[in-house]
C-alpha positions as CSV (number, residue, x, y, z in Angstrom):
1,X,-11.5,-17.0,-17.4
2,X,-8.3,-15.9,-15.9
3,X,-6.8,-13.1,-18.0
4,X,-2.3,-13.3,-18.2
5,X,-0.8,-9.6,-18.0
6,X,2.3,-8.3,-17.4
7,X,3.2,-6.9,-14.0
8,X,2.6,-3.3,-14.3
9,X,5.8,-2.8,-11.3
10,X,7.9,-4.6,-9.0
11,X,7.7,-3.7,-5.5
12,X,9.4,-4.9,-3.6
13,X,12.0,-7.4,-5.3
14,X,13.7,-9.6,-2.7
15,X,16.3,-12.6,-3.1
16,X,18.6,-14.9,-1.2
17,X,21.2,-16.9,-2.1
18,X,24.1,-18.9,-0.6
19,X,27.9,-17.9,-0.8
20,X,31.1,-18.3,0.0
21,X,31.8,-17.5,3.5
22,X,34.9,-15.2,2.0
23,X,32.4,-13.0,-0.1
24,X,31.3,-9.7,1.7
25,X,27.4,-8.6,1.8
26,X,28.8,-5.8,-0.6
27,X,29.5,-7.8,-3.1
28,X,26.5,-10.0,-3.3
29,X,24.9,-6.8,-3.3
30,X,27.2,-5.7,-6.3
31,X,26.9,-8.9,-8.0
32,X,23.5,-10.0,-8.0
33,X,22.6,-6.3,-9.0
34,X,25.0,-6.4,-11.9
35,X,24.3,-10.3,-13.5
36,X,20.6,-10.4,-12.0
37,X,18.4,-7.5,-11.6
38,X,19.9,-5.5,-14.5
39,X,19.3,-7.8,-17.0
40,X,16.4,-9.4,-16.2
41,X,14.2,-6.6,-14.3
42,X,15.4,-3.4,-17.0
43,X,13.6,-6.1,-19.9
44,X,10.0,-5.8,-17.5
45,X,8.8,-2.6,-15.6
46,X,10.1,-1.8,-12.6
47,X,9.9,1.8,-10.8
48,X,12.5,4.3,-9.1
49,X,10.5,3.4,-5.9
50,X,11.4,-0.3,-6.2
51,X,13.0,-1.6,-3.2
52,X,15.5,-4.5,-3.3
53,X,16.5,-6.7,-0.8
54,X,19.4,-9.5,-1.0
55,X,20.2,-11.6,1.5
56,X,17.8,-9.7,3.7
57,X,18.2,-12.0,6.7
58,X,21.5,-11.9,7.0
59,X,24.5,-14.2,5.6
60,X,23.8,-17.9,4.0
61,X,26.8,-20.1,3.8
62,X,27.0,-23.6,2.7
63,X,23.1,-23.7,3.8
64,X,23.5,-21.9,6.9
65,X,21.4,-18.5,8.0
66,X,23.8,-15.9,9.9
67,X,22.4,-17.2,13.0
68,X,23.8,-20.6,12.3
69,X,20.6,-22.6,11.8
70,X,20.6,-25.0,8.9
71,X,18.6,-23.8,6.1
């Protein structure tokens, strides 16, 4: 039987979402820090050595990677 813990850390936490082609990396970054990981990840375990990636490949606007190719 299969036994349902809690994660014991996060590493590494990544996520992607779209945007408006007028908002900077920066502030994704800013944001999704602020009304995402804050709130969600400081109620669960996660460690000074956590790394976080957003938007790791790049840009995503209106379903489109930073190389252009629909997502």
């Amino acid at each position: 039987m299969m036994r349902m813990t809690a994660p014991s850390a996060w590493t590494p936490v990544v996520l992607s979402t779209q945007h408006d082609p007028d908002v900077t990396q920066e502030q994704i970054h800013e944001d999704i820090k602020k009304y995402v990981f804050d709130p969600i990840l400081r109620q669960i375990w996660w460690m000074l050595r956590t790394k976080f990636f957003i938007n790791p490949t790049g840009r995503f606007v209106i379903g489109r990677t930073s190389r252009g190719q629909a997502a």
